[in-house]
C-alpha positions in Angstrom: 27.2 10.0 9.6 24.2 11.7 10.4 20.9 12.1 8.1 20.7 15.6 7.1 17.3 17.0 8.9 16.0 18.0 5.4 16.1 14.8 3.9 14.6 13.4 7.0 11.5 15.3 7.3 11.3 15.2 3.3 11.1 11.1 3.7 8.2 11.8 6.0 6.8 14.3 4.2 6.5 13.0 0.6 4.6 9.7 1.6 2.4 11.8 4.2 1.2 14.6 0.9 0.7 11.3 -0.9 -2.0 10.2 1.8 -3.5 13.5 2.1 -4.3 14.7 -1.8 -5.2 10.6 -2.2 -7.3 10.2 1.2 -9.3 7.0 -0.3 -9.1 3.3 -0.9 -9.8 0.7 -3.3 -11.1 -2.6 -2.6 -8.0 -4.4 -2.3 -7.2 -2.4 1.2 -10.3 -3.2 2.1 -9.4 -6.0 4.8 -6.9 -4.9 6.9 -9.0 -1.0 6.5 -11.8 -2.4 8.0 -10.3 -3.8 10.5 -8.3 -1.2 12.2 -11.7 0.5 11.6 -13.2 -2.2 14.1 -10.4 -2.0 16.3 -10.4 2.0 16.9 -14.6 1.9 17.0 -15.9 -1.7 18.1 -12.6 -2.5 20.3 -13.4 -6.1 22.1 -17.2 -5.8 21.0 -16.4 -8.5 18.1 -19.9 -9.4 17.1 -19.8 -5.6 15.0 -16.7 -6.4 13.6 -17.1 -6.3 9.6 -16.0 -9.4 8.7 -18.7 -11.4 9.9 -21.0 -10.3 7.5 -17.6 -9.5 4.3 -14.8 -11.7 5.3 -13.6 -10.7 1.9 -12.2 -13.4 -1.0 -9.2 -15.3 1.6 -8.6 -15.5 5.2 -6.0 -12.7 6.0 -4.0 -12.7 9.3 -5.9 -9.7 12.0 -2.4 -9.4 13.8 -1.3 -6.5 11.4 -4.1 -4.5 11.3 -4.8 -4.3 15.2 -1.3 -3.3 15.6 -2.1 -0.7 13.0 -5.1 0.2 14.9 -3.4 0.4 18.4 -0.6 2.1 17.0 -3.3 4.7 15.0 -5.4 4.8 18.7 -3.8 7.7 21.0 -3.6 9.6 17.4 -7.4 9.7 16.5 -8.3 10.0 20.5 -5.7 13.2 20.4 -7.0 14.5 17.1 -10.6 13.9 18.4 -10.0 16.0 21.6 -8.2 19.1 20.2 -10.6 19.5 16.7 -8.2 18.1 14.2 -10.0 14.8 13.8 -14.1 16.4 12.6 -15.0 13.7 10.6 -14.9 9.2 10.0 -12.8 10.0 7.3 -10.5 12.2 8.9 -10.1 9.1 10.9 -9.1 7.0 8.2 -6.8 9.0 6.9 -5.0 9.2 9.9 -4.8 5.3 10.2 -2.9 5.8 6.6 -0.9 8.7 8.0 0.3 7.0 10.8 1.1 3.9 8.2 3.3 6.0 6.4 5.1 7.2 8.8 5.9 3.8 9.5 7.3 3.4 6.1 9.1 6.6 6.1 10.9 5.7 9.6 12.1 2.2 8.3 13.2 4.5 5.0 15.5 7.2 7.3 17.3 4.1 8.6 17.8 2.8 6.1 18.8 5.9 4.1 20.8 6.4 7.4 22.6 2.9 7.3 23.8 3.6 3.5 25.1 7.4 4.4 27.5 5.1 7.8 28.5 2.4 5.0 29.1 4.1 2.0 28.8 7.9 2.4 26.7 10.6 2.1 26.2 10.6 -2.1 25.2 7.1 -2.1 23.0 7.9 0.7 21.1 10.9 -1.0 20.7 9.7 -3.8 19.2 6.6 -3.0 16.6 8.8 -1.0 16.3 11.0 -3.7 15.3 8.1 -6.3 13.2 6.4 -3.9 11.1 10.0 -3.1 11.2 10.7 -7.0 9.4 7.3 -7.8 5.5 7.0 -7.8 4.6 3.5 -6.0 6.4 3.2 -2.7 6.1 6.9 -1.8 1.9 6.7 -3.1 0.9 3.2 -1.3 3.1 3.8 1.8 0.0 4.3 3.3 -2.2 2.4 1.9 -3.3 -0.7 4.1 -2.7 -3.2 1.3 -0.7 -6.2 3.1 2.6 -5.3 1.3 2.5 -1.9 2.8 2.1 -3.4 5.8 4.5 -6.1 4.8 6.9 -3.1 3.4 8.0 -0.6 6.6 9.5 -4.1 8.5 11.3 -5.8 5.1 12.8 -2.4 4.3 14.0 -2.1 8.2 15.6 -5.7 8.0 17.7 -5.1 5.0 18.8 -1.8 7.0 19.7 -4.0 9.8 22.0 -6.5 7.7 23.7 -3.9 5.6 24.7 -1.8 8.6 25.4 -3.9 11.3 27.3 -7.5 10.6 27.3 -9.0 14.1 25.8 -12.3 14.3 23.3 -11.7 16.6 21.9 -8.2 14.5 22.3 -10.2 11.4 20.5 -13.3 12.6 17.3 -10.8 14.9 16.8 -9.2 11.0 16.6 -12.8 9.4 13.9 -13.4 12.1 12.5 -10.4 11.1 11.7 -11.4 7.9 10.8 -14.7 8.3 7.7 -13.6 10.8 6.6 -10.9 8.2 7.0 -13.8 5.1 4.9 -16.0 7.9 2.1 -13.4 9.1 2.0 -10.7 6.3 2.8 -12.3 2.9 4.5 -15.8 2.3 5.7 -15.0 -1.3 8.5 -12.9 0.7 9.8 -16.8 1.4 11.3 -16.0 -1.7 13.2 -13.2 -0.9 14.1 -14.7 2.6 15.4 -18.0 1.6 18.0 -17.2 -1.3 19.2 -14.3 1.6 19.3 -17.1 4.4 21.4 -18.8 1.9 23.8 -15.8 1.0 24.2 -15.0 5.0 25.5 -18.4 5.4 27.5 -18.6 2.4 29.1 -15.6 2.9 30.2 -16.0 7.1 27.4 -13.5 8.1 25.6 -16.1 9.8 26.2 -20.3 10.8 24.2 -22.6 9.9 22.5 -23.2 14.1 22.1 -19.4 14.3 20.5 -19.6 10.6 18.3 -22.6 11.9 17.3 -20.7 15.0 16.6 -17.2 13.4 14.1 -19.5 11.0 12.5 -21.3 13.6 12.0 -18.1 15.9 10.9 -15.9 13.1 8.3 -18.3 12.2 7.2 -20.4 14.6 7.3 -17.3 17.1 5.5 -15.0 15.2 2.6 -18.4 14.6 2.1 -18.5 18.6 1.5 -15.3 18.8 -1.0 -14.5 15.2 -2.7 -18.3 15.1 -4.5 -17.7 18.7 -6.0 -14.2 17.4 -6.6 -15.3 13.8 -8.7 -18.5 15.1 -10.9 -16.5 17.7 -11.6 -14.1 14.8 -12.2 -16.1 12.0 -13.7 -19.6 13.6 -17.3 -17.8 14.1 -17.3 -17.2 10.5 -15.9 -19.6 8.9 -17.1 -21.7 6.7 -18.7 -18.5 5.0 -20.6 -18.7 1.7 -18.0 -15.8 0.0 -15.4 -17.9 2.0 -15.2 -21.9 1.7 -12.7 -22.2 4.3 -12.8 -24.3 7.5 -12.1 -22.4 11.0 -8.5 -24.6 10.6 -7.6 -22.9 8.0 -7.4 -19.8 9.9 -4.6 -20.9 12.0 -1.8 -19.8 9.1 -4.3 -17.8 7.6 -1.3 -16.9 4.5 -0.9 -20.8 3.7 -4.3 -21.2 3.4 -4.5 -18.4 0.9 -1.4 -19.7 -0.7 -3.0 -22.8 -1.5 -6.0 -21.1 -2.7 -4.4 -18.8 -4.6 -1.4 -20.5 -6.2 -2.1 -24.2 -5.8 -5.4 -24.3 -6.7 -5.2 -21.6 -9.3 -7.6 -19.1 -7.2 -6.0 -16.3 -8.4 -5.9 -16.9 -11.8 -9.5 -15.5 -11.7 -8.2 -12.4 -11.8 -5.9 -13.0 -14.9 -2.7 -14.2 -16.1 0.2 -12.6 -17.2 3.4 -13.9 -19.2 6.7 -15.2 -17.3 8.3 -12.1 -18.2 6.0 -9.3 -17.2 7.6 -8.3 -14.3 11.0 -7.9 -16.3 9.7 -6.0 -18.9 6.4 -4.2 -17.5 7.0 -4.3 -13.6 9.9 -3.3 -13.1 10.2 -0.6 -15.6 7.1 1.5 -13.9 8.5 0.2 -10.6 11.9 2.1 -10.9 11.4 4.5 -13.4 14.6 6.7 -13.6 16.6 4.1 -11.7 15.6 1.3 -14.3 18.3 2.6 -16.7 21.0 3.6 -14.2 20.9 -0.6 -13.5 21.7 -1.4 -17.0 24.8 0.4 -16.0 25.4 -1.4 -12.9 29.3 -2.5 -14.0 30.1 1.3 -14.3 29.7 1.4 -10.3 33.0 -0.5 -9.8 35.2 2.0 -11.9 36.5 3.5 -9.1 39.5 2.4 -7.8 41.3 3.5 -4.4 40.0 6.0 -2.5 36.7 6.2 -4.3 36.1 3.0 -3.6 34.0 3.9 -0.8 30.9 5.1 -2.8 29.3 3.4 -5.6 31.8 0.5 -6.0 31.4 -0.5 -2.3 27.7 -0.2 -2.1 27.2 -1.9 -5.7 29.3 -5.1 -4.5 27.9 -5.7 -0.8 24.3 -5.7 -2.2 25.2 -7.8 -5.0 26.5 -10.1 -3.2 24.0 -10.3 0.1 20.9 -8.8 -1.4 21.0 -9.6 -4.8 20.1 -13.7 -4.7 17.2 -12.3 -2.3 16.0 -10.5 -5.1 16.6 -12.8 -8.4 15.0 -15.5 -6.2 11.7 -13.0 -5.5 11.2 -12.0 -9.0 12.5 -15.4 -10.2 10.1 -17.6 -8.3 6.6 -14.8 -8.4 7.9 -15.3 -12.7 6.6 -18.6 -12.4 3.3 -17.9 -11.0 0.6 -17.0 -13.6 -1.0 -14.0 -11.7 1.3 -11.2 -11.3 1.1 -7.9 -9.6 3.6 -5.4 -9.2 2.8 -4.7 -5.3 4.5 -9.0 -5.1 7.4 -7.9 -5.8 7.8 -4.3 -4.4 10.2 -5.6 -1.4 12.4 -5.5 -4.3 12.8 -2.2 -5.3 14.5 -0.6 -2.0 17.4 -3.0 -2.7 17.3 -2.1 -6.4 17.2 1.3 -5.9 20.4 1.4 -3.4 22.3 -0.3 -6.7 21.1 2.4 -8.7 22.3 4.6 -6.2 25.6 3.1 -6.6 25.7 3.9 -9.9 24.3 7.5 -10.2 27.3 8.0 -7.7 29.6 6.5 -9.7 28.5 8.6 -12.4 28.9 12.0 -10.2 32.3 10.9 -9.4 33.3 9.8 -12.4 37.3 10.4 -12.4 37.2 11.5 -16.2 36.8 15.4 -16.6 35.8 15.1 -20.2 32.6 12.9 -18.6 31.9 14.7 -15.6 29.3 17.2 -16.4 27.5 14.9 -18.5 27.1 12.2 -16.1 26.1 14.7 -13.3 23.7 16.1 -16.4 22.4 12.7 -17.2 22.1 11.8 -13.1 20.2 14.8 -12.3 17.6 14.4 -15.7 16.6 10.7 -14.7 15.5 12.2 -11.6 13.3 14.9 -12.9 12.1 12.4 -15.2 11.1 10.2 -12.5 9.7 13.2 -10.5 7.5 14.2 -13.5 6.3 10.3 -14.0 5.2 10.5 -10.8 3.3 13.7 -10.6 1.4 13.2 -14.1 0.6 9.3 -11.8 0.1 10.8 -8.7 -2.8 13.7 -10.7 -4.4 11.0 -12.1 -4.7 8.6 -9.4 -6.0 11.5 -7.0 -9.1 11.3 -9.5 -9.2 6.9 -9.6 -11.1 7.1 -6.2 -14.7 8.1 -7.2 -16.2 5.9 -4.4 -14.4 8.0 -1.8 -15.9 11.5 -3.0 -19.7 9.9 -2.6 -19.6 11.1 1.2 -19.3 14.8 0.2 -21.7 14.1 -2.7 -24.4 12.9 0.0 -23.7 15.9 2.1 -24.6 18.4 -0.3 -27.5 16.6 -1.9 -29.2 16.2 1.3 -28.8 20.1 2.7 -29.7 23.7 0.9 -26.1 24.6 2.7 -23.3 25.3 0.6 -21.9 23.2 -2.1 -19.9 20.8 -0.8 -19.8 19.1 -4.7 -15.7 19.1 -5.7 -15.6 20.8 -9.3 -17.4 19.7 -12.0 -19.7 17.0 -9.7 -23.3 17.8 -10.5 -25.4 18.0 -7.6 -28.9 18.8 -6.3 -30.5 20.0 -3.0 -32.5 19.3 0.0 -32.6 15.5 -0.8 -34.2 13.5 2.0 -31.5 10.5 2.8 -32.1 7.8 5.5 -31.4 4.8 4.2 -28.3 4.3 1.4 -27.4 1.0 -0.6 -23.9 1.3 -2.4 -23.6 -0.9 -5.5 -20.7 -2.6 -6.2 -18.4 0.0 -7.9 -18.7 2.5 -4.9 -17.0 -0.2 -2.8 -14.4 -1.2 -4.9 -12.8 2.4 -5.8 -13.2 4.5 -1.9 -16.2 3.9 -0.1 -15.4 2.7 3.3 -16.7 2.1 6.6 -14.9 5.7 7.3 -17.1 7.3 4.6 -20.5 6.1 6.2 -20.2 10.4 7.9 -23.6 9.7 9.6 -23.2 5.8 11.0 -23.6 5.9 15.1 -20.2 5.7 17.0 -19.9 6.1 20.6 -15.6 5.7 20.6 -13.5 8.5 21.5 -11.5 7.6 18.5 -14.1 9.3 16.4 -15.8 12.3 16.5 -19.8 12.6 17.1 -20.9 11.5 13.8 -23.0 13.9 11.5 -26.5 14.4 12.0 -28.7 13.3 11.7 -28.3 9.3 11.5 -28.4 7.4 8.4 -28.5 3.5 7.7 -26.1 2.3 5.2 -25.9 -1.0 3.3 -23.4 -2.7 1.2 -25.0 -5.8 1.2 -24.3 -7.8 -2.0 -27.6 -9.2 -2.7 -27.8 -9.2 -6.7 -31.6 -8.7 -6.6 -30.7 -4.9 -5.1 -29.5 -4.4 -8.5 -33.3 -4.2 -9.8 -34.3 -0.3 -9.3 -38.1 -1.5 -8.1 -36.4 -3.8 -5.8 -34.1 -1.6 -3.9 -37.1 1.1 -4.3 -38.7 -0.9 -1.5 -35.7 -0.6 1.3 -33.8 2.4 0.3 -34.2 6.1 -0.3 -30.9 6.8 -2.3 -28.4 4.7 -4.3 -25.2 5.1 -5.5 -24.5 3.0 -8.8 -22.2 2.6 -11.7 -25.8 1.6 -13.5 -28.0 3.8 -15.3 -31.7 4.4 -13.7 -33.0 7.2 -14.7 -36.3 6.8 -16.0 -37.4 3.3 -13.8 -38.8 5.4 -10.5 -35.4 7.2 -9.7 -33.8 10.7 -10.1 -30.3 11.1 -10.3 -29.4 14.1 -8.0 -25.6 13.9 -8.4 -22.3 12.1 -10.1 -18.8 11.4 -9.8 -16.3 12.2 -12.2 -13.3 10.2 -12.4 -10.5 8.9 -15.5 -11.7 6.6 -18.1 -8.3 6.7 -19.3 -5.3 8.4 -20.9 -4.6 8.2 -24.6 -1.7 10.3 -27.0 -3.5 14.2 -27.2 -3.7 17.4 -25.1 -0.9 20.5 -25.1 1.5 18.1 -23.6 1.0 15.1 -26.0 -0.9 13.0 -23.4 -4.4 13.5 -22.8 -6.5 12.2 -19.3 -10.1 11.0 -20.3 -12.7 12.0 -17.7 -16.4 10.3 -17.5 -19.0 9.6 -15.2 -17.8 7.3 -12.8 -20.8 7.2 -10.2 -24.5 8.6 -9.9 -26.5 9.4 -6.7 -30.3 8.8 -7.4 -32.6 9.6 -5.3 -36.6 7.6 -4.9 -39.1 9.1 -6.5 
């Protein structure tokens, strides 16, 4: 059955408005950012490439990013050469837009597979939860590695609920097992416990399982180790990065022993064994999260319904679901927790809930049926309106990316380029910029340097006239007399005014959210950033 063309342009169009009213990055993009900016400016001049000076906190594999950036390419060339493309950042956020388109063709076949298996209700719905919810459609284009990671896992389940030849069955095992081996390892846990239920069930034997393994990982090594070493071995060991050029070979291992074994990431905090039961994967799925709790309503129907919920709810279960208790099992017993570890989970989840909403809309009881269709069609808006109240306030979590157009109207008696309520003054002179360390965790990118040369035809000319930027990390820069002697302007989360600097503009962004307001919920704004110019 063939997608309806709405809901296929919709599935490209929600994740694409998410990139464009939330053009910027935080740090944790960083990486794999920077280097599709390399790729699209320095190409094969590797000496410029930005992690030779910020390899960042673990060695990362390059292979996803410069297919990012050879896939992004033609796109910025094209949008360069007809006007469309006027600034750096326009640039980047045509890397993310390309990203997410990625993600939303891996969603239409997917969304495809489930309309050809089990109808067109199960089908919809399932794309209407998953375009309803915040995270997947928001950071479909964002270059953390699980988006990366995310457009290929999705794909792969498509592949093994539509198709249950051997060989289909066995090329999206393979699949999976070079993105656990290249992108993100932890997805060992959702590919193992699936190996296992493929076997079990007669989907795959126990050679082609072998084989799909060994290809899917050993193939994807002999093509990623060869790039990984000539990139990292000139910079490794770094002083940010105590890592020998070896490790760089499986750069995901290394990071893996880093992180877990060694208790790396527990820098960054712990969180209880059941936090991604009962604080995850609530936010995760939203709407869907209660439709799950009725998950033994979707096999009500009997005989000819039996090819909606009931059909869907059982085939997942029984391929899918070990995939996912062993994800969310295994990432339970590690002490750091995000929820991006565990988002490979939620397409799966969300096709369940699908199975249940129709269920629900089919219920066979007339005394039931409008209040199930009722109760279906409120958890959506609910989960719409999660996500735009998210969506408003994370557009307004980015105050490093909105320095750029700060720095262009404090340094011209032009019109005010300031957004709303950013204080601004005029006719600064700017040559040489240090960003502290806030800017660069919450939007300021290599895109955002407007004014930095570029001779690529994947970028436009770059503003005039030329300015130097630095995001060096020297902790002495944090002295205002010291960076007084290099730079003309900062931008800071600190508080100079008074020591031989003038603030000439800030950045307003949420300090929070707390019970208040017309609504009951109130967003908290304060200065984020300032812009201070030498005195």
């Amino acid at each position: 059955m063939p997608l309806s063309r709405l809901l296929a342009l919709t599935l490209f169009a929600v994740p694409a408005a998410h990139v464009l009213v939330a053009p910027y990055t935080k740090v944790e993009e960083s990486f794999n950012l920077h280097a599709v900016h390399d790729v699209l400016k320095h190409g094969l001049d590797f000496a410029k490439w930005d992690h030779r000076t910020f390899p960042g906190a673990v060695p990362r594999s390059f292979l996803p990013p410069v297919l990012l950036g050879v896939l992004t390419y033609p796109f910025s060339v094209a949008g360069v050469s007809l006007g469309l493309i006027r600034t750096s950042v326009d640039v980047q956020i045509t890397v993310r837009l390309v990203l997410a388109a990625a993600a939303s063709l891996s969603l239409v076949h997917l969304t495809t597979t489930l309309a050809q298996r089990y109808g067109a209700l199960t089908s919809n719905l399932f794309a209407l939860l998953s375009l309803a919810q915040f995270h997947i459609p928001f950071y479909a284009g964002r270059t953390l590695p699980n988006s990366l990671a995310l457009p290929g896992v999705i794909y792969a389940i498509s592949l093994i609920l539509r198709d249950e030849s051997r060989r289909i069955t066995a090329s999206a095992l393979a699949l999976l097992t070079a993105i656990a081996t290249v992108i993100r390892l932890e997805l060992a846990l959702f590919v193992l416990p699936l190996a296992a239920a493929l076997l079990l069930f007669g989907r795959l034997t126990f050679t082609s399982t072998l084989v799909a393994g060994l290809a899917g990982g050993i193939g994807s090594l002999a093509i990623s180790a060869p790039l990984d070493y000539f990139l990292w071995a000139p910079v490794l060991p770094h002083p940010s990065l105590p890592f020998k050029p070896a490790h760089a070979l499986w750069p995901e291992l290394s990071a893996a022993r880093f992180n877990v074994v060694e208790g790396g990431a527990d820098a960054w905090g712990r969180s209880p064994a059941h936090w991604y039961a009962t604080r995850a994967l609530p936010k995760l799925l939203a709407g869907a999260a209660p439709l799950l709790l009725l998950l033994p309503l979707a096999g009500v129907r009997k005989g000819r319904y039996a090819m909606g919920g009931s059909r869907a709810a059982g085939e997942v279960l029984r391929l899918l679901g070990p995939a996912v208790l062993g994800l969310i099992g295994g990432l339970s017993a590690v002490g750091h927790k995000e929820w991006r570890f565990i988002v490979y989970a939620v397409p799966v989840l969300n096709i369940l809930a699908a199975a249940v909403a129709a269920s629900l809309w089919s219920l066979p009881y007339k005394q039931l049926h409008l209040l199930a269709r009722l109760g279906v069609v409120g958890l959506l808006c609910a989960t719409a309106a999660i996500t735009a109240l998210s969506t408003y306030v994370s557009m307004h979590n980015y105050p490093g990316g909105q320095v750029w157009r700060i720095l262009e109207a404090v340094s011209r008696p032009g019109p005010d380029l300031c957004d709303p309520g950013d204080q601004c003054q005029y006719d600064v002179l700017v040559h040489a910029i240090h960003y502290h360390n806030l800017p660069l965790q919450t939007g300021a990118t290599l895109f955002t340097f407007t004014h930095a040369p570029s001779s690529s035809p994947a970028f436009p000319e770059p503003l005039e006239p030329a300015w130097e930027y630095s995001k060096t990390e020297d902790a002495a820069l944090v002295d205002p007399a010291v960076a007084a002697e290099a730079f003309d302007v900062v931008v800071t989360e600190l508080a100079w005014e008074g020591a031989g600097w003038e603030r000439v503009g800030a950045v307003y962004g949420v300090e929070g959210m707390g019970r208040g307001g017309k609504w009951g919920i109130e967003v908290k704004w304060t200065t984020r950033l300032s812009v201070y110019r030498r005195l």
